[in-house]
C-alpha positions in Angstrom: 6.4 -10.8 -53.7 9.9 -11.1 -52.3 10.7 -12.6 -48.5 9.3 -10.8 -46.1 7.2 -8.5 -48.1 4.2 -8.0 -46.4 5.2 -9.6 -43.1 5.5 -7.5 -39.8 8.8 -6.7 -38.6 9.6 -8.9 -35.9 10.0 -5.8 -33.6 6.1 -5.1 -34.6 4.8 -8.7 -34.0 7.0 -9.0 -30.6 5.0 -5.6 -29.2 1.5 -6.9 -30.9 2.2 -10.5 -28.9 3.4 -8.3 -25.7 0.2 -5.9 -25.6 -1.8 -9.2 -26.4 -0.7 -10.7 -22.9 -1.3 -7.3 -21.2 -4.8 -7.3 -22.3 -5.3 -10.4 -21.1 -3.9 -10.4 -18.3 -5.8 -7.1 -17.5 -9.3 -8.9 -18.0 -8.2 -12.0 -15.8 -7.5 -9.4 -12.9 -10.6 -7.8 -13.5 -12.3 -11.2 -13.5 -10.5 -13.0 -10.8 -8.2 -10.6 -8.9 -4.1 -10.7 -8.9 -4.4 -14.0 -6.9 -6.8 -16.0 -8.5 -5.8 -15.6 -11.9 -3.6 -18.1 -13.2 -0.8 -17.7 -15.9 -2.1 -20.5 -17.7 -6.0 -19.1 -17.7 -3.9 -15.4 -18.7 -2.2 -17.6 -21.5 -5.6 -19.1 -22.7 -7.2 -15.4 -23.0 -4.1 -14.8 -24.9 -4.5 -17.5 -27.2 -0.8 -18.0 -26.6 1.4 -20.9 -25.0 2.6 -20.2 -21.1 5.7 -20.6 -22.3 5.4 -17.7 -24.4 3.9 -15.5 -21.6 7.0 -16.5 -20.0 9.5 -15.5 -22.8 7.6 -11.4 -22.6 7.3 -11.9 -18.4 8.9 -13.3 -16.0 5.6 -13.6 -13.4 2.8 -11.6 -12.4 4.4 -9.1 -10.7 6.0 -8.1 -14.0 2.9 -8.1 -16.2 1.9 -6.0 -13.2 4.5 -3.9 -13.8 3.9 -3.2 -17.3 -0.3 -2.6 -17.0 1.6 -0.1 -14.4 4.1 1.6 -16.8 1.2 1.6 -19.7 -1.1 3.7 -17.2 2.1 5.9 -16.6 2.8 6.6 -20.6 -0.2 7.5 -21.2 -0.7 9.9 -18.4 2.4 11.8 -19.2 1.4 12.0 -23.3 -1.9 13.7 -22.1 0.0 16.0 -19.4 2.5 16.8 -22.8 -0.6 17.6 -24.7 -1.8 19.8 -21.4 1.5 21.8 -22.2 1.6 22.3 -25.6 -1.8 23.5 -25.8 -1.0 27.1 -25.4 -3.7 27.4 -22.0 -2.8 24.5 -19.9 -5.3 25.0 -17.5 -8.2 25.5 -19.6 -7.0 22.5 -21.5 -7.3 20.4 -18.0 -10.6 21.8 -17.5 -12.0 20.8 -20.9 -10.9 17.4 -20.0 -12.5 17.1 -16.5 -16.0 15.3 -18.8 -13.2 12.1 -19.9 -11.2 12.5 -16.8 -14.7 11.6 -14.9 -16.0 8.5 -17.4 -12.7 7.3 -17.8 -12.1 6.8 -13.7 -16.3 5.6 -13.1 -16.0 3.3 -16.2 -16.2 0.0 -14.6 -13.7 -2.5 -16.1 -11.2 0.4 -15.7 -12.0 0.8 -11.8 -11.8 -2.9 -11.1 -8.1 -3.1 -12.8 -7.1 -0.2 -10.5 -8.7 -0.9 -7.5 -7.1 -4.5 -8.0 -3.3 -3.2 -8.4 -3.6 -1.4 -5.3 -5.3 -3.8 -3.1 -2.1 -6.0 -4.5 0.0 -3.3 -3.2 -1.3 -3.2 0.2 -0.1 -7.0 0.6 2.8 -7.7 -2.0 5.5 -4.9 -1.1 7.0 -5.7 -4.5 4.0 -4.5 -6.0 3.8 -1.5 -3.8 7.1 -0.4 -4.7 6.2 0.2 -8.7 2.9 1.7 -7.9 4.6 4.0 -6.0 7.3 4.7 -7.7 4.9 5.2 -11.0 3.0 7.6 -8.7 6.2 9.5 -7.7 6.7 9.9 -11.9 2.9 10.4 -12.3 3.0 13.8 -9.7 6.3 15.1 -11.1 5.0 14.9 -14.0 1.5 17.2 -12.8 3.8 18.8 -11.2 5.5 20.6 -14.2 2.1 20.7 -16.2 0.5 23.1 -13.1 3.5 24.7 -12.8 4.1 25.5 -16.3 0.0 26.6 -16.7 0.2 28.8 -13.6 -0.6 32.5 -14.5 -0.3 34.5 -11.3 2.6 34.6 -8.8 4.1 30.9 -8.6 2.7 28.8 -6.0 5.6 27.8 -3.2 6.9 23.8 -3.6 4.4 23.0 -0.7 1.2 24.4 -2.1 1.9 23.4 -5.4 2.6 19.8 -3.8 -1.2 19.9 -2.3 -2.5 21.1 -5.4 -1.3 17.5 -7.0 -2.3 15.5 -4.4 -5.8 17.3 -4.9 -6.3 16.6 -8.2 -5.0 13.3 -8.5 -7.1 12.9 -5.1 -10.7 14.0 -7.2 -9.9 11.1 -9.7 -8.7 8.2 -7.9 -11.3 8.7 -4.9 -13.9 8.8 -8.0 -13.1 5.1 -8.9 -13.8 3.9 -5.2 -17.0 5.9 -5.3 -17.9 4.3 -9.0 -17.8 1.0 -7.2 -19.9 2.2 -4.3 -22.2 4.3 -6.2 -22.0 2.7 -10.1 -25.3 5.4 -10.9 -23.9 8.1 -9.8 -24.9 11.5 -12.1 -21.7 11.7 -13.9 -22.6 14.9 -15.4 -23.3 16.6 -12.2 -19.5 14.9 -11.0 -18.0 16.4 -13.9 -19.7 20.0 -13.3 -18.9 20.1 -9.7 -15.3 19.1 -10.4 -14.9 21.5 -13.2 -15.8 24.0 -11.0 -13.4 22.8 -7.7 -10.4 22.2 -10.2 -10.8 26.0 -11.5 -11.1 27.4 -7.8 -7.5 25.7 -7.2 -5.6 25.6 -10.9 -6.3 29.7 -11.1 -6.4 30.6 -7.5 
C-alpha cells in the first residue's frame, strides 16, 4: 500500500469532524437548550477535545449558524428538485406526506423551536435566522413562480402565498409540541388540499 492509500483526504476528514460537532451540538440543544449546553458537554457528545470544537467554531452562536445554513442547503436542493421536475406544483403536493412528519417529528421540532426562542433574546442569533429566512422565501419564491400555470400572480400575492406555505409548516412544529398525537394523516390531507386551493388558484 503506498502513503496515503486508503486514508481520507484531509478535506473529507475535516467535513466528517465538522458534521460530527453539528450533530452534537444539535442533540445538546435538544437536550438542554442554547443556554444550558456547554461546549465541553457538546465536545464530550463529539468525542472530540474543546479545543478541537474551537479550531471548526468559534462559539455557539457559530455552530448555530451552521445547524442554520445546513437547514438552508437542504431546503433550496429540494426546492431545485421542485423545479426540475417538470410539474412543480404537483411535485410540492406529493411532498406535503414528508413535509408534515418531517416538521411534527419531535427531535426536529425541539432543535427549531430552540433556535428561535434563541433568536427572540440573542439579536446575533436573530440576524442569521432571518437572514436564512430571507434566502429560504426567495428561494419559494422562484419555485412558485416558476410552477405557476395561469396568469402570474403580482409580487404581493405571490409574497403571501410564501408566507402561507412556510406558515402551514413552521406553525405545524409548535402544534407537534402541543398536540404530539395529532392524526398526521388527516394534517397531511387537509394541507394537500389548502396548498392546491392557493398553488393553482
Amino acid at each position: 500500500m503506498t502513503a496515503g492509500e486508503g486514508q481520507q483526504p484531509e478535506q473529507t476528514r475535516s467535513e466528517a469532524r465538522r458534521l460530527q460537532i453539528l450533530e452534537a451540538a444539535q442533540e445538546c440543544f435538544r437536550r438542554r437548550g442554547f443556554h444550558g449546553a456547554s461546549i465541553a458537554e457538546i465536545s464530550e457528545m463529539a468525542g472530540m477535545s474543546t479545543g478541537h470544537i474551537y479550531h471548526y467554531f468559534e462559539n455557539k452562536e457559530a455552530i448555530v449558524a451552521a445547524i442554520v445554513e445546513q437547514g438552508l442547503s437542504e431546503l433550496l436542493a429540494l426546492l431545485d428538485r421542485f423545479r426540475s421536475s417538470g410539474d412543480t406544483i404537483q411535485s410540492i403536493l406529493a411532498q406535503v406526506d414528508w413535509g408534515v412528519q418531517r416538521s411534527v417529528e419531535p427531535r426536529e421540532a425541539a432543535l427549531k423551536l430552540e433556535i428561535v426562542a434563541e433568536a427572540a433574546r440573542n439579536p446575533k442569533i436573530a440576524e442569521m435566522v432571518r437572514g436564512v429566512d430571507a434566502k429560504a422565501r426567495d428561494g419559494l419564491r422562484e419555485t412558485l413562480r416558476a410552477g405557476r400555470r395561469g396568469a402570474p400572480w403580482d409580487e404581493s400575492d405571490l409574497d403571501a402565498r410564501v408566507e402561507f406555505v412556510m406558515a402551514l409548516f413552521e406553525g405545524l412544529t409548535i402544534r407537534a409540541v402541543r398536540h404530539p398525537d395529532l392524526d398526521r394523516a388527516a394534517v397531511a390531507r387537509v394541507f394537500r388540499t389548502a396548498l392546491r386551493a392557493v398553488l393553482e388558484d
